[in-house]
C-alpha positions in Angstrom: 24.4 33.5 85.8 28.4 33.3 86.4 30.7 35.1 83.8 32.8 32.6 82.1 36.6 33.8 83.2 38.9 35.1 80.3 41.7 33.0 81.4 42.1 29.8 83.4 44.3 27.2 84.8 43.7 23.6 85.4 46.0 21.7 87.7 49.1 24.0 87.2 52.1 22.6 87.7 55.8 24.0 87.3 59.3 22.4 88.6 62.1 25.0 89.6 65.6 23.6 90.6 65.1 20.1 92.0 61.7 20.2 92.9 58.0 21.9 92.5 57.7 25.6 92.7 53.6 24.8 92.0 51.7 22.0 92.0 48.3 21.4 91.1 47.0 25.2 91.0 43.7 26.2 89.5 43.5 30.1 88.5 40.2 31.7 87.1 40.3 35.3 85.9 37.2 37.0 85.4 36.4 40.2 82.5 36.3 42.8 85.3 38.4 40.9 88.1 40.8 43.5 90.1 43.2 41.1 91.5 46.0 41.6 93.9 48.1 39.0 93.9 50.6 38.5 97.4 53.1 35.8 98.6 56.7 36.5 100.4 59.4 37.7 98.4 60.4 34.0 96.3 57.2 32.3 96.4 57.2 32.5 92.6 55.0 35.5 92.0 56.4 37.1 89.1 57.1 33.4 87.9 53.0 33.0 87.9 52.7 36.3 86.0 54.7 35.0 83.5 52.6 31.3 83.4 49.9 33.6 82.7 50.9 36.0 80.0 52.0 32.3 78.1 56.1 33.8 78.8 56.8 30.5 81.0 55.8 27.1 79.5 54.4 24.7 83.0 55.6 21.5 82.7 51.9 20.6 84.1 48.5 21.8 83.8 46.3 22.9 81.0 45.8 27.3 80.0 42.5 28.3 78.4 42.4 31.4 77.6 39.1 32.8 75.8 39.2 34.1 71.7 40.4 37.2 71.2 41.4 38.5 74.7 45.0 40.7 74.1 47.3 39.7 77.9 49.6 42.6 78.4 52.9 41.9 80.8 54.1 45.1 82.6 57.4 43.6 83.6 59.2 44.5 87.0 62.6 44.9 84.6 62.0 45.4 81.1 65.1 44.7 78.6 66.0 48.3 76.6 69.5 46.7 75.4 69.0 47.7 71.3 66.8 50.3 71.3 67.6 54.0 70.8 65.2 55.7 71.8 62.6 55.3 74.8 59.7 55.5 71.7 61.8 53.0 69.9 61.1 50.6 72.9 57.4 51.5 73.0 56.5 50.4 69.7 58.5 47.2 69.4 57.4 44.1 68.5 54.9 42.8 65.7 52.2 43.3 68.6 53.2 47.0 69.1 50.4 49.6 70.1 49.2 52.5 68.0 51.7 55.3 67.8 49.1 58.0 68.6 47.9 56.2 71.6 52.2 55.5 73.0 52.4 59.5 72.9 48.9 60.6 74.1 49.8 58.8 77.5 53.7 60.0 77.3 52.0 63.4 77.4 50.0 62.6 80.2 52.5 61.0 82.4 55.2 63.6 81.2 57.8 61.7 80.0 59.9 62.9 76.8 60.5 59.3 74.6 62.9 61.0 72.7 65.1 60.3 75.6 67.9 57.5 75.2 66.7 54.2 76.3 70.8 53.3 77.9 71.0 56.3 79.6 67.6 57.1 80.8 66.9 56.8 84.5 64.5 54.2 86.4 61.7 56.6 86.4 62.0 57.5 83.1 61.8 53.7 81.8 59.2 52.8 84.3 56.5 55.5 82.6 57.8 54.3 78.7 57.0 50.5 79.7 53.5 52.3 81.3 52.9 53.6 77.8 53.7 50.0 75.9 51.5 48.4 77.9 48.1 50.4 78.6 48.3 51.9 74.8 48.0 48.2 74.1 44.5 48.1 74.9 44.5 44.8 76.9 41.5 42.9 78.1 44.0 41.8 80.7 46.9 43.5 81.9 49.3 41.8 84.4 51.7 44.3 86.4 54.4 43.6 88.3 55.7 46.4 90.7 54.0 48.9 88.7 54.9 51.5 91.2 58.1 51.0 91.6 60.6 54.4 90.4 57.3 56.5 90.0 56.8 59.6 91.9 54.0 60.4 93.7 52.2 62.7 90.9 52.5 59.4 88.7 51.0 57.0 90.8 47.5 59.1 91.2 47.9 59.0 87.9 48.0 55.5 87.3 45.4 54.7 89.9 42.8 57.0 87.9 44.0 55.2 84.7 43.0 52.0 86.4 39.9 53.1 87.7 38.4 53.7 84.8 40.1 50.9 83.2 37.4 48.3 81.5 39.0 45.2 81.9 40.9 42.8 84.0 44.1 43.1 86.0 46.5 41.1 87.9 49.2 43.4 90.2 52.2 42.5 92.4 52.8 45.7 94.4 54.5 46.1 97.8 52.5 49.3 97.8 49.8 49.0 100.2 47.6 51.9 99.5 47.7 51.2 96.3 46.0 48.1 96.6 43.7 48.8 98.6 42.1 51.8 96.6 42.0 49.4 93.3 41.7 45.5 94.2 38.4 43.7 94.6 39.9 40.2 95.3 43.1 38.7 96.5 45.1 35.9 95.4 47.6 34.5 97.9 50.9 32.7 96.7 52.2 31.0 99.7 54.2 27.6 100.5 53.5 26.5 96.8 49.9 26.7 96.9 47.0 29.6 95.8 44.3 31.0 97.5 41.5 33.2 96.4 39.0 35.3 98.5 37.1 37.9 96.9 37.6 40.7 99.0 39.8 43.5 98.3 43.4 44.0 100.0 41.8 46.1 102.5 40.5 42.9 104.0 43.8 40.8 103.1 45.5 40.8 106.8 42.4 39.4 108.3 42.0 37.2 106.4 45.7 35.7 106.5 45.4 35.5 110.3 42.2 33.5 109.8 44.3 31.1 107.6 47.2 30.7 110.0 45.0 30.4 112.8 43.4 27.3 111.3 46.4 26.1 110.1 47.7 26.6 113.8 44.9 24.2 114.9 44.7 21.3 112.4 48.7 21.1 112.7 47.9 19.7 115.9 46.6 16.6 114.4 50.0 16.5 112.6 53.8 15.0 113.8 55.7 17.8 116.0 57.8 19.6 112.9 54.6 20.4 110.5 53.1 21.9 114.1 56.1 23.9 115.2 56.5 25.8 111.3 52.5 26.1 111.2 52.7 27.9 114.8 56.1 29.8 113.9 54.2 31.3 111.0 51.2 31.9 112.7 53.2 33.8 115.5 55.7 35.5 113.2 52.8 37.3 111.8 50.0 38.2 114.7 52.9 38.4 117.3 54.7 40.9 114.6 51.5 43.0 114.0 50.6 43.2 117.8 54.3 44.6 118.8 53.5 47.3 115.6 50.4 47.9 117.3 52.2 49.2 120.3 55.0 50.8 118.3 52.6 52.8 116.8 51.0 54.2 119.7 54.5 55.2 120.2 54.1 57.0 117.1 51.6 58.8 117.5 53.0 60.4 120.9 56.3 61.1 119.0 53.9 63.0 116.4 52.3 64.8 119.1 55.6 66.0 120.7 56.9 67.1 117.6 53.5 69.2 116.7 54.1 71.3 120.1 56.7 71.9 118.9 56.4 72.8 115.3 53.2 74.8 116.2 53.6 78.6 116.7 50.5 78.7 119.4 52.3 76.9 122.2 55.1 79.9 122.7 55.8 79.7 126.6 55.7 75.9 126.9 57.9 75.9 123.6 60.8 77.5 125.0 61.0 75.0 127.7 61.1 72.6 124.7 63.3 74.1 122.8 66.2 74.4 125.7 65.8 70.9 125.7 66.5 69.8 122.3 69.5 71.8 122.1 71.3 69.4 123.7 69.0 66.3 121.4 70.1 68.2 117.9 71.7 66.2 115.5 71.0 68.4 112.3 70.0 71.9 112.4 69.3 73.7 109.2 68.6 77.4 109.1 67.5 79.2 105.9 69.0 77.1 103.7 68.7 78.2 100.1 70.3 75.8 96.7 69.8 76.6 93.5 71.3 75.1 90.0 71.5 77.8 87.8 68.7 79.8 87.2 66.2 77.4 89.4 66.2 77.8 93.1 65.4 73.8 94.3 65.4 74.6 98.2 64.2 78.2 99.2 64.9 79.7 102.6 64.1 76.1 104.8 64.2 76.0 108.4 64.2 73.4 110.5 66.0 71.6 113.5 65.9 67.3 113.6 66.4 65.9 116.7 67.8 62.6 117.9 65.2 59.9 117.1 63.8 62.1 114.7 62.3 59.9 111.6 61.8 62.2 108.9 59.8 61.2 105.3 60.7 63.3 102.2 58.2 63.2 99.4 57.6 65.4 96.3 57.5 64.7 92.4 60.9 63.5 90.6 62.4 66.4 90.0 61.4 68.8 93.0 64.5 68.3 95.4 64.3 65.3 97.3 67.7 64.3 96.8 69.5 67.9 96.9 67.9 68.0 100.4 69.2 64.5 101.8 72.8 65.7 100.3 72.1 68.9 102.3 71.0 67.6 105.1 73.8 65.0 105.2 76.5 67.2 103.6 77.6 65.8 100.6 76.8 69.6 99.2 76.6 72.5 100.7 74.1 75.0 100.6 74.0 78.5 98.8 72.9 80.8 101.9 72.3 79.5 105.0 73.8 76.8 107.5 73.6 73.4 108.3 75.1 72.9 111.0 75.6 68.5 112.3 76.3 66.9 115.1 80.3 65.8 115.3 79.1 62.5 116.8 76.9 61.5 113.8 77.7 58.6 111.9 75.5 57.7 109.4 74.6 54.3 107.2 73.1 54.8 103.8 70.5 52.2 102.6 69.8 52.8 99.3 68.9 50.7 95.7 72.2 49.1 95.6 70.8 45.2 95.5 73.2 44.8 92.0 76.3 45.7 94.0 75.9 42.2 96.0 78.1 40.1 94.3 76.1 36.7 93.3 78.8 34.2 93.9 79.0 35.2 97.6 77.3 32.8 100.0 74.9 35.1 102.6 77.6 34.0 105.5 80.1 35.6 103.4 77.7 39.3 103.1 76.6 39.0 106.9 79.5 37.5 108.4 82.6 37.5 106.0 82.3 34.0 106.0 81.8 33.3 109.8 79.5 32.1 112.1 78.8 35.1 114.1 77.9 38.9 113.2 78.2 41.5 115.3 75.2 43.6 115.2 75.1 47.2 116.7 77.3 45.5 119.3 75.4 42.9 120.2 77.0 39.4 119.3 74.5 37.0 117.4 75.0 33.6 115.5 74.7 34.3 112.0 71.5 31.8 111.0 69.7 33.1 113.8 70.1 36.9 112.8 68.8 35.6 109.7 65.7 34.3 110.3 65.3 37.5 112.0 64.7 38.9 108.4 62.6 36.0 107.4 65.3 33.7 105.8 65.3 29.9 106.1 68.5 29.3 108.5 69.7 26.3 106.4 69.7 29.3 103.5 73.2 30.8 105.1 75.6 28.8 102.3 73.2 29.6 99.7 74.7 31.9 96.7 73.8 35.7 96.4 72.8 34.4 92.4 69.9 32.3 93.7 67.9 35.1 95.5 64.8 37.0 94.3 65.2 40.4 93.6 63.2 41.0 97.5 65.5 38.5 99.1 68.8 40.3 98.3 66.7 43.7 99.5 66.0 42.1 102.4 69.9 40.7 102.5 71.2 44.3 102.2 68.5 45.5 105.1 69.7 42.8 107.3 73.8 43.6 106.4 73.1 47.6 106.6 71.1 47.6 110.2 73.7 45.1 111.6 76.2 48.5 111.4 76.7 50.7 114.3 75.4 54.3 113.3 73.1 56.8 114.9 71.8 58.2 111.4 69.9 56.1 109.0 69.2 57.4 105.4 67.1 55.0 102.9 66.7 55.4 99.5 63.1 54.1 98.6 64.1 51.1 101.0 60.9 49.5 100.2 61.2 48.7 96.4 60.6 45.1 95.8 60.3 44.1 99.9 56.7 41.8 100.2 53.8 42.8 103.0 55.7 40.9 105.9 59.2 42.3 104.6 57.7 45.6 105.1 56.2 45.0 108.7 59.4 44.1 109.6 61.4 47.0 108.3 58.7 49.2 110.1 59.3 47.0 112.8 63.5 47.3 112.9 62.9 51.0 112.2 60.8 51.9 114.8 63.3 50.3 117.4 66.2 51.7 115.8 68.2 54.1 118.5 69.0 56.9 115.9 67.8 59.4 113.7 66.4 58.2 110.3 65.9 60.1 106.6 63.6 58.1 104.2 63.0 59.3 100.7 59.8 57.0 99.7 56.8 57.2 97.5 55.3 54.5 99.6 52.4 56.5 101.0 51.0 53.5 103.4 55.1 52.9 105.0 55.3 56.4 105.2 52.2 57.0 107.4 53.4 54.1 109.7 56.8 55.0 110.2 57.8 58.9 110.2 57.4 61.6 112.8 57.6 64.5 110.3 57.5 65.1 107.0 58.8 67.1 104.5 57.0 68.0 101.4 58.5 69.2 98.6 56.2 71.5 96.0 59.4 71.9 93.2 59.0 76.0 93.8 61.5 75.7 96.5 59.0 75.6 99.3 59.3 72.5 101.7 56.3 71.8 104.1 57.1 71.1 107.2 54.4 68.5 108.4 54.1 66.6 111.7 52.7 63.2 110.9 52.9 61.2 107.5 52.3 61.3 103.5 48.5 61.3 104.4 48.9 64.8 106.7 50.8 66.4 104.1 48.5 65.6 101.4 45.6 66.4 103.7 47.4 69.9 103.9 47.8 70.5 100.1 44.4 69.8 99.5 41.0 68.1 101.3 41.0 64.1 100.4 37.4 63.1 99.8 36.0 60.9 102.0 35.9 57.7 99.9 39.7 58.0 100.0 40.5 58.1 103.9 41.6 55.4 105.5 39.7 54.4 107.8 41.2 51.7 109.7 44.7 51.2 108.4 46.2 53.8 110.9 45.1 57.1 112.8 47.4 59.5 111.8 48.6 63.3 112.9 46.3 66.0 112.2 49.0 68.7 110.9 52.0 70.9 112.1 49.0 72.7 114.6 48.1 69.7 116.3 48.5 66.3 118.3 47.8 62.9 116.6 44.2 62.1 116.2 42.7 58.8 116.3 39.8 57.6 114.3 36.5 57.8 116.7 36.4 53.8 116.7 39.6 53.6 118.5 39.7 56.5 120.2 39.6 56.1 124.2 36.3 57.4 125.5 36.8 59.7 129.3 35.4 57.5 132.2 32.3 58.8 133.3 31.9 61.5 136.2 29.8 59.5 138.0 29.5 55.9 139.3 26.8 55.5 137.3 28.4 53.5 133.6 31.6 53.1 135.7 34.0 50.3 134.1 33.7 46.8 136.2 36.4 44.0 135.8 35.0 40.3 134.9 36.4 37.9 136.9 38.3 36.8 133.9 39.7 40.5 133.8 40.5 40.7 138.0 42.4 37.4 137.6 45.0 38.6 134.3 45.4 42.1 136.0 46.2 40.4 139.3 48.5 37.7 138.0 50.3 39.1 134.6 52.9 41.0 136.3 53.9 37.5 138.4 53.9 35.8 134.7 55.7 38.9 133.0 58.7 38.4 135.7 58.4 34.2 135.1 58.4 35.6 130.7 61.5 37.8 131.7 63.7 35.3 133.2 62.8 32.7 130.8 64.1 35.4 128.0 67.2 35.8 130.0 68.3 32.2 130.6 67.3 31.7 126.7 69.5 34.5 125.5 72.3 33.7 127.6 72.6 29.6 126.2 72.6 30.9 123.3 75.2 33.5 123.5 77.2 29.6 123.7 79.8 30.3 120.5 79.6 26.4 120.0 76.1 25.5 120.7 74.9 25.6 116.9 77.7 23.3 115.5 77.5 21.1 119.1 73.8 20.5 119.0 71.6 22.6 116.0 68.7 21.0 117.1 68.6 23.0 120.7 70.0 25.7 119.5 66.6 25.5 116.8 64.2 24.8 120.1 66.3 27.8 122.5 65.5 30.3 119.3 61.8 29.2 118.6 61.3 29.2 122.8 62.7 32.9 123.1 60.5 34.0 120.2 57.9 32.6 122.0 58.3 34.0 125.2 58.9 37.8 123.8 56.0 37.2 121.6 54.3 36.1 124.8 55.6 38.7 127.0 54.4 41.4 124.4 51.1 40.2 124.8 50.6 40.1 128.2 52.3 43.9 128.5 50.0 44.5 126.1 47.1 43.1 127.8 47.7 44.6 131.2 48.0 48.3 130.6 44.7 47.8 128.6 43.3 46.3 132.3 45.5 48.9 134.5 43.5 51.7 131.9 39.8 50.1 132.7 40.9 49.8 136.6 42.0 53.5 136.1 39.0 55.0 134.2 36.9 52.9 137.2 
């Protein structure tokens, strides 16, 4: 017999600006549902939170919502203005949990409410809105962002909370690991419409690219525009994850090169190395020791980054992360020791600055001081192009700053920041409030990105896919030095059980002492000795690996000619629609050419191990 759901929608409906934001969307929300709910950045999810905690009045549809059951909103920005204290903000309101309960979970998550609400940090506020909400005792309990200004240390904490956690919640998070450990279905906020699969967020991707792929298909039965945005969504997201599937094999070799050479064994082959990267050295620290006051925060750390280095920093507020970047950037200077930087390093800073982007600027005016063209790392684009390269409507470029969701103007400051010429790249938990494809795309720019990059993150999952080493901070003053990701230095601290390793998501470094290793269901397997089991091409095979090359010259030159009419300074005010066709044709063809690269080496490997 089916549970009868807590809460429900019928035919929900809700106008924003001059049209619908949703139309017609049925919601059912079961006792025990774990739900992730995922749309891009402006697709009105923290809108539909709101619709369901009864914050938002629809101007459509009908809310049931069962006797009795207590809805709790964990808000992505919670108001403090008139409160004192943090506790003061904790037990507000005529529905305002038990005091006992507030503290018991302050205590837990280590956060002093005494604290003053105006001048408390992020982090601080973040854990006080944790203990309003889950000393509620809801039967539902609707999170937006939950992770966002929490260290690491807090977010197991949260994700134990939640795992024993009785009842039903509904959670917006760009944090991907998260997810996956706690969610047992998926809702899907896209192009004003909701999906639902039950399956956790571990099966989300999959199923998206089933969507599209559909989509892709009946679109044919449809006029020429509705096919052309079904198949520009359904390549901007498989084409996307294919190139990251080769940029992190990429990874992983960078990983292994950087494990020689952080591990002692390898002694005669490491001085070979290390000539070498004298001349690669951008930032060479040696024995660096900083302490304030009586507290050393960085004790006796070695280490020398080379160009194209990317290196994570994680630890527990508190522990040092951010007296290292100064160190390692020199905005302070260390107690004993040297750090010693290249003279040729420049260096942009990404960090939480969204509320600096003033909202009565148009995007043109933050991209292109109010031109048509942007000049990005030397390399001359039209301005509505660059910005569909971060996942903006082209017609948005006259838009205001003021009408963008807190992601969008994230994404706005990514897109104005990488544009900058710089060969070191420092981001400040650059992935607060970015959605899924957001994300794949910064991995994506990162991983192309000519310099040397710094990322202080609590984003376990972006971590893993993106940095080469490292650097763990305990908050005794020791720093681990790991080659690999957040997963290898936690692997280090202390043996994950099983039910808790990724399987799938990405194969990741195995330590400082050793190369990348790659699950055992992805892992290449030696060709056999003898004929006998040898690899034979199909005819289908024979044919690509004799004719991709031919159609990977064709892709090239198509690429070229593309670029090159649209390097035309006039073309977009002279004729917008071909300057539209010349953009979706070159995405095309590098999507295309990607594939067939892709497809190739995989043959020239079979033809290899035969």
């Amino acid at each position: 017999m089916a549970v009868a759901p807590i809460l429900s929608w019928e035919g929900l409906g809700l106008i924003q600006g001059s049209g619908w934001l949703f139309q017609e969307l049925g919601l059912h929300i079961g006792p025990r549902d774990r739900l992730a709910l995922i749309g891009r950045n402006g697709a009105g999810k923290t809108t539909l939170l709101r619709l369901i905690a009864g914050q938002v009045e629809a101007d459509r549809g009908l809310r049931s919502v069962q006797p009795g059951t207590r809805i709790v909103l964990l808000e992505q920005d919670p108001f403090f203005t008139g409160f004192d204290t943090l506790l003061d903000f904790a037990l507000s309101g005529d529905d305002a949990p038990p005091r006992h309960e507030v503290e018991s979970i302050a205590g837990q998550l280590g956060i002093d409410l005494s604290r003053d609400a105006n001048s408390a940090s992020g982090g601080e506020r973040r854990r006080a809105s944790l203990c309003r909400a889950l000393a509620s005792e809801p039967d539902l309990l609707l999170l937006d962002e939950p992770t966002n200004h929490l260290d690491l240390a807090a977010i197991d904490w949260l994700e134990s909370w939640l795992a024993r956690y009785k009842g039903a919640f509904v959670v917006i998070s760009h944090d991907r690991t998260f997810l996956t450990r706690l969610t047992n279905a998926t809702l899907w906020l896209d192009r004003g419409s909701l999906r639902r699969k039950d399956v956790g967020f571990g099966g989300y991707e999959a199923w998206e690219e089933q969507v599209y792929a559909e989509e892709a298909r009946a679109a044919e039965k449809l006029d020429a525009r509705l096919k052309l945005e079904a198949h520009w969504l359904e390549r901007g997201v498989t084409a996307r994850r294919k190139r990251n599937q080769g940029r992190l094999e990429k990874l992983w070799e960078m990983r292994a090169q950087r494990a020689a050479m952080l591990n002692p064994a390898g002694t005669a082959k490491l001085k070979i190395v290390a000539d070498d990267a004298k001349t690669k050295s951008v930032i060479v620290a040696g024995h660096v020791t900083k302490a304030f006051g009586e507290r050393t925060i960085i004790k006796d750390f070695t280490l020398r980054i080379q160009r194209g280095d990317r290196i994570g920093i994680v630890g527990a507020n508190g522990s040092g992360k951010t007296t290292l970047l100064k160190l390692l950037t020199g905005e302070i200077e260390p107690d004993q020791g040297t750090v010693t930087r290249a003279k040729t390093l420049t260096g942009t800073v990404i960090d939480q600055q969204r509320s600096l982007l003033s909202p009565e600027k148009r995007l043109r005016d933050v991209l292109a001081e109010g031109g048509d063209w942007i000049d990005v790392r030397g390399v001359r684009k039209h301005v509505q192009g660059y910005l569909k390269e971060f996942l903006f409507d082209p017609g948005m470029v006259d838009a205001k700053v003021g009408t963008l969701s807190g992601g969008e103007r994230s994404r706005l400051l990514l897109a104005r920041e990488f544009a900058r010429r710089s060969n070191l790249l420092v981001l400040d938990e650059p992935t607060n409030d970015l959605d899924l494809e957001t994300l794949d795309l910064l991995q994506e720019v990162i991983a192309d990105y000519d310099g040397t990059v710094l990322i202080v993150s609590h984003d376990r999952d972006f971590l893993d896919r993106t940095v080469t080493i490292t650097l763990g901070l305990d908050g005794t003053g020791h720093i681990d030095v790991i080659a690999g990701g957040y997963a290898d230095w936690e692997a280090k601290r202390r043996p994950l059980p099983e039910k808790n390793v990724r399987k799938a998501a990405l194969p990741l470094a195995g330590g400082a002492g050793g190369g990348p290793q790659k699950s055992d269901k992805t892992a290449p397997q030696p060709a056999p000795a003898s004929g006998k089991g040898r690899v034979k091409l199909t005819y289908k095979d024979q044919r690509d690996y004799d004719l991709l090359p031919a159609r990977i010259e064709e892709l090239d030159a198509q690429i070229a000619r593309d670029e090159a009419a649209l390097a035309d300074a006039d073309l977009y005010t002279r004729d917008p629609s071909r300057f539209a066709a010349l953009t979706e044709a070159l995405e095309a063809a590098r999507a295309e050419k990607d594939a067939a690269e892709q497809r190739w080496l995989e043959l020239a490997e079979m033809v290899e191990g035969a």
